[in-house]
NUGURO-710439 format. One record per residue: residue in three letters; x, y, z of N, C-alpha, C in turn. Coordinates in steps of 0.2 Angstrom, whole numbers. Example, Ala and Ser with C-alpha at 12.3 -4.5 7.8 and 13.67 -1.06 7.14 Angstrom:
<sites>
[ALA [66 -28 39] [62 -22 39] [66 -16 39]]
[SER [64 -11 35] [68 -5 36] [64 0 39]]
</sites>
This chain:
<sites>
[UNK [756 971 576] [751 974 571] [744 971 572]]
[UNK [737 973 575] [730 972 573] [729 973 566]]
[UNK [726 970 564] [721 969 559] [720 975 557]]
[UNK [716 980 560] [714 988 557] [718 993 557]]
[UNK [724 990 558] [730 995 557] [731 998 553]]
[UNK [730 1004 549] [735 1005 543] [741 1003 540]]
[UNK [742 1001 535] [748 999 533] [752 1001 524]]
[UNK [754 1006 524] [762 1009 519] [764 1003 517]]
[UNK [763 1000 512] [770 995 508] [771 1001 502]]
[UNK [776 1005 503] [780 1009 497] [784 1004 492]]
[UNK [782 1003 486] [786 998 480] [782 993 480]]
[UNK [774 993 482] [768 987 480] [767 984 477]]
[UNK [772 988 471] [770 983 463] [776 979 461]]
[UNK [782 979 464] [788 978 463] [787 970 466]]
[UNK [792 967 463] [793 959 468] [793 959 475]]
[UNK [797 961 476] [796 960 486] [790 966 488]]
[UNK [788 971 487] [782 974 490] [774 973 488]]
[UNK [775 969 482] [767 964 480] [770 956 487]]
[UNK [775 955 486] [777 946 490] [773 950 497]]
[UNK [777 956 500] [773 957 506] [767 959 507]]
[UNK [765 962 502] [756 964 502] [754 956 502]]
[UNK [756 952 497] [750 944 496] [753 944 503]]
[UNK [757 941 507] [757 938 515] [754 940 519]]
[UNK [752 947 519] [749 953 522] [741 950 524]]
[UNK [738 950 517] [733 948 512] [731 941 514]]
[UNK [737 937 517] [733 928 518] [735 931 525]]
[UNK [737 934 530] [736 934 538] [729 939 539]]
[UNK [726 942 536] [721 943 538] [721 951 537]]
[UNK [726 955 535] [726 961 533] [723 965 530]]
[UNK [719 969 530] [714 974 523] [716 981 523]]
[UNK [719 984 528] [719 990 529] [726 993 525]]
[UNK [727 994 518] [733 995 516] [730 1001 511]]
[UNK [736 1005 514] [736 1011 506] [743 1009 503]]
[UNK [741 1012 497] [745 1010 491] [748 1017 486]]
[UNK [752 1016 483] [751 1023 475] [757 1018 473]]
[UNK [754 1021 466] [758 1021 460] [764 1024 461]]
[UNK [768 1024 454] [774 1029 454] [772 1033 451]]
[UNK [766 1033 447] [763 1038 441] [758 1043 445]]
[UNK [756 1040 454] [752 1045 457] [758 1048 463]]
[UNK [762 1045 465] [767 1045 471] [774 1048 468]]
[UNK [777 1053 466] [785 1050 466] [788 1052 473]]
[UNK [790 1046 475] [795 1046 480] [800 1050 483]]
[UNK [804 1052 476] [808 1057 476] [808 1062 480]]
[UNK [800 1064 480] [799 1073 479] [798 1073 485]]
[UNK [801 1077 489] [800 1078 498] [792 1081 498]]
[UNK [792 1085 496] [783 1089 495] [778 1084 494]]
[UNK [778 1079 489] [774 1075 486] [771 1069 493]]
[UNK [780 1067 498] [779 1062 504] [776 1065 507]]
[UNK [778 1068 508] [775 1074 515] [765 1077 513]]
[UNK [766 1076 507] [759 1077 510] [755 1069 509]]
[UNK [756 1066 507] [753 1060 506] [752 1058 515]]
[UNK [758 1058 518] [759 1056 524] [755 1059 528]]
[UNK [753 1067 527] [751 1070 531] [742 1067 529]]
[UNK [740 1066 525] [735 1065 522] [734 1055 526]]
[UNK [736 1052 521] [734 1046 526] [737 1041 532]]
[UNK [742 1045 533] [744 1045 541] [744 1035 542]]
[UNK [750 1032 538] [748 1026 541] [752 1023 549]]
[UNK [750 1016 550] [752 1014 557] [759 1012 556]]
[UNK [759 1007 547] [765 1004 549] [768 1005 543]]
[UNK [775 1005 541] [776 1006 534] [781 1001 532]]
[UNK [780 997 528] [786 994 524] [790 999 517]]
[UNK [795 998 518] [799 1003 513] [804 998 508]]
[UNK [800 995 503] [803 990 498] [803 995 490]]
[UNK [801 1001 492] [802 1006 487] [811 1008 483]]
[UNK [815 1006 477] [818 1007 478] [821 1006 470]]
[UNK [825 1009 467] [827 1009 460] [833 1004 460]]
[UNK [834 998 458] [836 991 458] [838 989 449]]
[UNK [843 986 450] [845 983 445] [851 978 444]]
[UNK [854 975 439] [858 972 440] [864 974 438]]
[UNK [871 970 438] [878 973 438] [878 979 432]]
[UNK [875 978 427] [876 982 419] [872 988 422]]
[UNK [866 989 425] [860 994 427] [865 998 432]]
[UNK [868 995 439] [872 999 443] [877 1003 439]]
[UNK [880 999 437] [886 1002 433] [885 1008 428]]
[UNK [880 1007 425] [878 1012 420] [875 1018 423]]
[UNK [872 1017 426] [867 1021 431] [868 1025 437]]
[UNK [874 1026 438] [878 1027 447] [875 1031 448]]
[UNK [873 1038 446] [871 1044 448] [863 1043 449]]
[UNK [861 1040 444] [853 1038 446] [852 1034 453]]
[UNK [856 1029 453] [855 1023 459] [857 1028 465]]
[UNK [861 1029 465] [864 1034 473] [858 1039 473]]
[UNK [857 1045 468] [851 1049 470] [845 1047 471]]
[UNK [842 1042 467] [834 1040 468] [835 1036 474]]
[UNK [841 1032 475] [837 1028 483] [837 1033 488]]
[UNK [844 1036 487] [844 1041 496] [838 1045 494]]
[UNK [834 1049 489] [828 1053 489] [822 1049 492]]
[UNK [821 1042 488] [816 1038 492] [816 1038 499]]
[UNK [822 1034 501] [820 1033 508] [822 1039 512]]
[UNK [825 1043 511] [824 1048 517] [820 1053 515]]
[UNK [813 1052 512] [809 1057 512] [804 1052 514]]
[UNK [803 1044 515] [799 1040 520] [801 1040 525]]
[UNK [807 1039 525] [810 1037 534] [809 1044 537]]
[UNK [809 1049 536] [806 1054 540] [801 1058 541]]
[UNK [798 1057 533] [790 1057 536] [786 1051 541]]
[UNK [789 1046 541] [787 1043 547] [788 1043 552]]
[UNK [795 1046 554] [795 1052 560] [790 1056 562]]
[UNK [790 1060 556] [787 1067 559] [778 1067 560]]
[UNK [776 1058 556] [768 1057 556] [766 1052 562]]
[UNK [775 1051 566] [772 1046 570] [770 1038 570]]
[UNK [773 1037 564] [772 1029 562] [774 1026 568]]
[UNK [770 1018 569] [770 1014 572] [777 1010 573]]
[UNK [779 1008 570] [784 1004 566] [785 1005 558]]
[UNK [792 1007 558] [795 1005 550] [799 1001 550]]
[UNK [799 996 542] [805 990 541] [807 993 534]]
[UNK [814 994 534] [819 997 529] [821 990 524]]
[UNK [821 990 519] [823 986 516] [831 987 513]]
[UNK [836 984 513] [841 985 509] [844 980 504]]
[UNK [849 976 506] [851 972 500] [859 971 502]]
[UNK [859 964 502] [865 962 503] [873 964 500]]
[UNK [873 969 494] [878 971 492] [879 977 495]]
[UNK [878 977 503] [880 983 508] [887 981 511]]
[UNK [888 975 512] [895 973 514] [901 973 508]]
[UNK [906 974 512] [912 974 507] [912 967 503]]
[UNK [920 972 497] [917 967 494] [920 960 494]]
[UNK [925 960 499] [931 954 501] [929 953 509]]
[UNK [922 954 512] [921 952 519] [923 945 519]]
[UNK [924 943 525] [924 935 527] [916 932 525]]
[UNK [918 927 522] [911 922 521] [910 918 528]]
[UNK [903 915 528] [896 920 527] [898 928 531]]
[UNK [894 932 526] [892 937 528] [892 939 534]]
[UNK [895 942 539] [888 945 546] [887 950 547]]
[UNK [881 952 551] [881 959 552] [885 964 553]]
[UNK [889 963 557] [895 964 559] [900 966 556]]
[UNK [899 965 547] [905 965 543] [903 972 541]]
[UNK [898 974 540] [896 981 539] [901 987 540]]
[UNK [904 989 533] [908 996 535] [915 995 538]]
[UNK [916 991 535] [923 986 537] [929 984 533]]
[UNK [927 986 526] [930 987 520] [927 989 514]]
[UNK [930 990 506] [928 992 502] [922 989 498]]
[UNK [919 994 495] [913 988 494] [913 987 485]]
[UNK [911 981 482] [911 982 477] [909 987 471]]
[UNK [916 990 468] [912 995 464] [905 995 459]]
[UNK [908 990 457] [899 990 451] [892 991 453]]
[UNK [893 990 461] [887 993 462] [886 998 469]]
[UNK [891 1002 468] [895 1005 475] [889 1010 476]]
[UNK [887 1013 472] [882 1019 473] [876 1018 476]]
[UNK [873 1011 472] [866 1007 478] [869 1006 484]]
[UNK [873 1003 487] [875 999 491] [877 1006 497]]
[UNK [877 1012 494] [881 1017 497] [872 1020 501]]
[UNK [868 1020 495] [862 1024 495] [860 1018 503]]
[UNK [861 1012 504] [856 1007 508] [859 1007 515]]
[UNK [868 1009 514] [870 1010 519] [867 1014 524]]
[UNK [866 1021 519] [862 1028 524] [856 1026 526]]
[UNK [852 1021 522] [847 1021 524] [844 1017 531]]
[UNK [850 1010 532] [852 1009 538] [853 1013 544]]
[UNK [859 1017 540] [860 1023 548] [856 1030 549]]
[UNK [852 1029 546] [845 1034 547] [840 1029 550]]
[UNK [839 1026 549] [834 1020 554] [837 1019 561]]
[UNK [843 1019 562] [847 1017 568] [846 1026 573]]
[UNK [848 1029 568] [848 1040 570] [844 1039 572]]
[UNK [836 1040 568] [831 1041 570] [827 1040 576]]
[UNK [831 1031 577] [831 1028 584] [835 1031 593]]
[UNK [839 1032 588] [843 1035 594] [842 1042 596]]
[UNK [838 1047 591] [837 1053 594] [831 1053 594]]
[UNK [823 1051 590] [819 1053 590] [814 1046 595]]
[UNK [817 1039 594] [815 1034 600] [810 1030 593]]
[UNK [812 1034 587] [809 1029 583] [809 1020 584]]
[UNK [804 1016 583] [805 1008 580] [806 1007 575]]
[UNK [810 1009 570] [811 1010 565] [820 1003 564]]
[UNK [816 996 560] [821 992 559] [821 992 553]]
[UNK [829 988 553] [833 986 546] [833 978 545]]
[UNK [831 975 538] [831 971 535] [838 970 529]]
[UNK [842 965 529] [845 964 523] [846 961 519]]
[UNK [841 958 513] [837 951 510] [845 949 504]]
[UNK [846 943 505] [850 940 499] [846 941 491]]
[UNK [851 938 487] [849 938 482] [841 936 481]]
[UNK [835 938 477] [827 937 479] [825 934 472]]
[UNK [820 929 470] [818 930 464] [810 929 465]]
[UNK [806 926 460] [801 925 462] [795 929 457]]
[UNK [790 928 459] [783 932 455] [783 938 455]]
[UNK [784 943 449] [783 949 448] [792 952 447]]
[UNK [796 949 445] [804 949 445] [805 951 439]]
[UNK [808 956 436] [811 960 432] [814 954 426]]
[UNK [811 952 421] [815 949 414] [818 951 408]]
[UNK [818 957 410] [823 960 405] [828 961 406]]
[UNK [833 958 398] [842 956 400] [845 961 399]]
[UNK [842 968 397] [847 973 398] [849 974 405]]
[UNK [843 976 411] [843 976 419] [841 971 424]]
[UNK [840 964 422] [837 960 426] [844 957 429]]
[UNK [843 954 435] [847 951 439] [848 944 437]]
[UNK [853 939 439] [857 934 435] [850 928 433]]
[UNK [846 928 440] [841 921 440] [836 922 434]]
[UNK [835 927 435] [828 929 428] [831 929 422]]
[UNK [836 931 423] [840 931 414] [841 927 413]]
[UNK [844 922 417] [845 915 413] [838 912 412]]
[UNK [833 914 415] [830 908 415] [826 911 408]]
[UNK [826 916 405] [824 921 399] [828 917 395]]
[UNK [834 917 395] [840 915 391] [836 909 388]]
[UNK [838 905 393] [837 896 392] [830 895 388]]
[UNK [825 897 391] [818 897 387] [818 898 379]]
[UNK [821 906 378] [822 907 371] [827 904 369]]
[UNK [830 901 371] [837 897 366] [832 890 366]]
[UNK [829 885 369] [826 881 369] [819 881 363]]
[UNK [815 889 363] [811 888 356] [816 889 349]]
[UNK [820 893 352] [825 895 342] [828 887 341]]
[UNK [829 884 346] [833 876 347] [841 880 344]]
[UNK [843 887 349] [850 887 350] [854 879 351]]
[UNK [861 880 349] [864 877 350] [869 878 356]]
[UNK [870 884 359] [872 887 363] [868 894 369]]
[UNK [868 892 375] [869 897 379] [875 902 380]]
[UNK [873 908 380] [883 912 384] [878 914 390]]
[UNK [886 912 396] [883 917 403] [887 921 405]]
[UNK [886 926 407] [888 930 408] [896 930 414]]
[UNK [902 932 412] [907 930 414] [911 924 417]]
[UNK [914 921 421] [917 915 422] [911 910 424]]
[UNK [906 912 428] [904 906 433] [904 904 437]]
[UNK [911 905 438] [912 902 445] [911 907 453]]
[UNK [908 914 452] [906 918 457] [900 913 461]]
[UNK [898 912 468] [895 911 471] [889 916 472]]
[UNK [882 913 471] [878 916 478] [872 913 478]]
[UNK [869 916 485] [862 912 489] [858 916 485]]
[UNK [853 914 484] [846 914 482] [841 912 485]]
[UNK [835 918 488] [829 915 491] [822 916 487]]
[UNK [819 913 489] [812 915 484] [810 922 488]]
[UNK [805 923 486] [803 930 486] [797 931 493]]
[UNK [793 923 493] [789 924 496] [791 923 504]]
[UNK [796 918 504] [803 917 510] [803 923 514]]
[UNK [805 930 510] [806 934 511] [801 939 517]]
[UNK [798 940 513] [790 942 515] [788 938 522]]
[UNK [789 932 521] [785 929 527] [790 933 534]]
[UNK [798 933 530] [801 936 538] [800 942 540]]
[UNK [801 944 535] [799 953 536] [792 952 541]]
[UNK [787 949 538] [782 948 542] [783 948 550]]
[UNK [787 941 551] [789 940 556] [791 943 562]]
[UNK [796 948 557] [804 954 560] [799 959 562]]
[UNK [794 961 559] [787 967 560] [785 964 567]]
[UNK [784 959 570] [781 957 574] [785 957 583]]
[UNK [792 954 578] [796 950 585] [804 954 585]]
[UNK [804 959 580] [810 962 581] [809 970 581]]
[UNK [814 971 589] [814 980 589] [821 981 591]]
[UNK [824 981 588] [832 982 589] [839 986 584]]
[UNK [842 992 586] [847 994 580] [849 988 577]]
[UNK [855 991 572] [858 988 568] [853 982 560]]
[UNK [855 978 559] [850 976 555] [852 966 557]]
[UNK [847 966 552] [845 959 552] [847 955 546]]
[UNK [851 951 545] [853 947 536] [845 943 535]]
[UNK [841 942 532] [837 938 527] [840 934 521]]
[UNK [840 927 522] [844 923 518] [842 917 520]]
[UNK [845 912 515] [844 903 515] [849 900 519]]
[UNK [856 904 519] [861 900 521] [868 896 519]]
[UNK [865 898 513] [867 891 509] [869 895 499]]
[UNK [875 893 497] [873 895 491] [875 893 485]]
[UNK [876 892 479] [878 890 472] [881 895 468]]
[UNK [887 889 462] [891 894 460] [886 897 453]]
[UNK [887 901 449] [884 905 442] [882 900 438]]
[UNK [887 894 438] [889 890 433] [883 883 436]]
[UNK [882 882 442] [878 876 445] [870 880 443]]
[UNK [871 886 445] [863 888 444] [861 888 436]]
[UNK [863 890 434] [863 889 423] [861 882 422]]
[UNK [867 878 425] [864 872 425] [859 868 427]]
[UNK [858 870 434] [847 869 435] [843 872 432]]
[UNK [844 878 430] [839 881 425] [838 876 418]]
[UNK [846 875 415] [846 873 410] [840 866 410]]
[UNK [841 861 417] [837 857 418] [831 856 419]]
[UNK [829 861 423] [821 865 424] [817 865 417]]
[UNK [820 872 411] [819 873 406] [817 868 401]]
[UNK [823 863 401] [822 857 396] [827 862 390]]
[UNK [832 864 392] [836 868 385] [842 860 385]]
[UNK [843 859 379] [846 854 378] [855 856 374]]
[UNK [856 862 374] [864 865 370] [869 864 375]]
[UNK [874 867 375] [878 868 379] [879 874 383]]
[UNK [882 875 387] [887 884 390] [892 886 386]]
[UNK [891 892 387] [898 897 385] [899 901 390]]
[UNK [903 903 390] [906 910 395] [908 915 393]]
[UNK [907 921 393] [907 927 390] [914 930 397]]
[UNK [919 927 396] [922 931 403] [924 939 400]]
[UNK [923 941 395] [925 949 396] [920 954 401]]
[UNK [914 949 401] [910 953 405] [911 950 414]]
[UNK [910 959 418] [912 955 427] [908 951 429]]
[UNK [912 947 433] [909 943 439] [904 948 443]]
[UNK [907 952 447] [903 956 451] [910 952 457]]
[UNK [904 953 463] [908 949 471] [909 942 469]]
[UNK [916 940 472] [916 933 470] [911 928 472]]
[UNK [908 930 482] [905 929 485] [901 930 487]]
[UNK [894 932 490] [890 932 494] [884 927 495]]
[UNK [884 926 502] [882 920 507] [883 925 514]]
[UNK [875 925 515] [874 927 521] [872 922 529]]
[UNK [874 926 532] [876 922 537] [867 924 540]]
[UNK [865 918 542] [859 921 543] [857 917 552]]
[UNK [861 918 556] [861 915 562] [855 918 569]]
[UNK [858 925 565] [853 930 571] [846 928 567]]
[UNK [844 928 562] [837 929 561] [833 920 564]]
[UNK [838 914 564] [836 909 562] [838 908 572]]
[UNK [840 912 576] [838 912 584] [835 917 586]]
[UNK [831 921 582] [825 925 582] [818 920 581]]
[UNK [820 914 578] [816 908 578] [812 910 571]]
[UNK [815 911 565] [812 911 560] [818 908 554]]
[UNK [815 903 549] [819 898 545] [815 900 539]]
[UNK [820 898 532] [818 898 526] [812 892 524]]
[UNK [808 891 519] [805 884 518] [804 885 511]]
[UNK [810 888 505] [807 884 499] [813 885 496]]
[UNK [816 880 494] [822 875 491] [822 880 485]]
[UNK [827 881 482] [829 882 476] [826 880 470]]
[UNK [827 873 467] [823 870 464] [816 871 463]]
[UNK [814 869 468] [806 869 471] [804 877 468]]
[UNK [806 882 471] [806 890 469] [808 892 461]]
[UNK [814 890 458] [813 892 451] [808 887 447]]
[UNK [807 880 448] [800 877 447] [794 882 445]]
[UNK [793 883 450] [787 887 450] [787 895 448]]
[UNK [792 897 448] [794 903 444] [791 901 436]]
[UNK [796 896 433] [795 896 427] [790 893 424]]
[UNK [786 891 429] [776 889 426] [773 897 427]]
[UNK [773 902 432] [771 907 431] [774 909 425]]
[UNK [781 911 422] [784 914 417] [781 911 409]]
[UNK [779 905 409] [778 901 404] [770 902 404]]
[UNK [766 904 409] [760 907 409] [759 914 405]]
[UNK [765 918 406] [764 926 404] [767 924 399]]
[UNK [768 919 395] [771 919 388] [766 918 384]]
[UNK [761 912 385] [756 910 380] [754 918 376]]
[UNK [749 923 382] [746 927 379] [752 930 370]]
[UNK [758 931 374] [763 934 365] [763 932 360]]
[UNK [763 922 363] [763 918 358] [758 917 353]]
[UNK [753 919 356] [745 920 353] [747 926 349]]
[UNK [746 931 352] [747 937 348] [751 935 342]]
[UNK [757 932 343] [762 931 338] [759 926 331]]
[UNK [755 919 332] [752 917 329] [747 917 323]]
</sites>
């Protein structure tokens, strides 16, 4: 990619397509179009197609994507399955048809089944059943894969896949009806800590596993994979490394300063017991994680604690 390139980040405003725009933004890049969802829907094949035909960029990131946690999947199925496969195949083909430079597909590590061999790898892909609670995302990100791979194979697109582990970070969803498990707790802890709860509950047994990387981690390889990688199949994005439900509550709890105890609501699912990505290919691509866990929710919860003063004021 040059400097004067045009460059597509579809989902700008969401966590991982603002993490990629700021990386974009500190290596030296200006030339970016953007839309809302209130100017763009994605959905609408007419609406991409002319956008496309209109600013014609060079390189697209496709981090555009309707996302939620185990309750949101579950409840949602027919939303998740049809809003993502609408989004990305009215991108990934108007890239085709407008001649995009390069595209990088974003998906999500619940593509794999959902009793694959730990770590993860590539390879495990389509190998068995996937777990249901989120079968309908996971189904949408498969296609989106194998339209990246198609496209490649018949039209000579460079058109690659990325698959990021669990992500948290700046700009992360905090609402507990659809947020993901790290932002909720860290919501949870915080309000049990001002009411001086004497009790957290978290949600099912605990003892499920998984990796967590910060957000910006992310972005830097994406960055990277945009530069150094042109190859089918896709690429795992991960730390390598991961924690149970019950050990992460517990740093939270420590981070926050909440002084009660755990509960565990097991009526509600685990989800996968496990995921832990194998992240070998990306890390003999010559690209490594560099923000600990710790370190990463730290700093989450100074921004989070910053967007609270304003309520607290108002509330005052």
């Amino acid at each position: 990619m040059n400097k004067s390139d045009k460059i597509y980040i579809a989902g700008h405003r969401g966590m991982v397509g603002s993490a990629i725009h700021r990386k974009l933004k500190a290596e030296g890049f200006q030339n970016f179009v953007v839309r809302e969802m209130r100017e763009l829907d994605l959905r609408s094949q007419r609406a991409v197609s002319e956008f496309f035909k209109e600013e014609k960029p060079d390189y697209v990131f496709l981090a555009a994507a309707k996302v939620g946690g185990i309750i949101a999947n579950n409840t949602y199925r027919a939303e998740f399955l049809y809003d993502n496969l609408m989004i990305q195949n009215n991108i990934i083909h108007q890239s085709y048809v407008h001649g995009v430079k390069k595209l990088l597909f974003l998906g999500s590590s619940c593509i794999y089944p959902k009793l694959a061999p730990q770590p993860l790898r590539e390879d495990a892909l389509l190998t068995g059943l996937l777990e249901p609670t989120n079968e309908p995302y996971a189904i949408a990100k498969i296609a989106g894969i194998k339209m990246c791979d198609a496209y490649r194979d018949q039209y000579g697109c460079d058109f690659i896949s990325v698959m990021p582990t669990n992500l948290y970070g700046p700009n992360d969803n905090y609402d507990l009806k659809n947020s993901h498990v790290l932002p909720a707790l860290i919501r949870k802890f915080h309000e049990a800590k001002l009411d001086k709860a004497p009790t957290v509950e978290i949600w099912g047994t605990g003892s499920p596993k998984r990796e967590f990387m910060h957000v910006d981690d992310l972005a830097a390889a994406c960055y990277f994979l945009m530069q150094n990688y042109s190859e089918p199949g896709l690429v795992n994005i991960g730390v390598g490394k991961d924690v149970s439900i019950k050990e992460l509550a517990l740093l939270i709890k420590k981070i926050v300063g909440f002084e009660g105890e755990l509960t565990f609501d097991t009526s509600k699912p685990d989800g996968t017991p496990r995921k832990l990505m194998d992240v070998s290919k990306l890390e003999q691509l010559g690209f490594k994680y560099s923000i600990e866990l710790e370190d990463g929710i730290r700093s989450v919860y100074e921004v989070y604690l910053e967007k609270q003063k304003p309520i607290a004021e108002q509330g005052s």
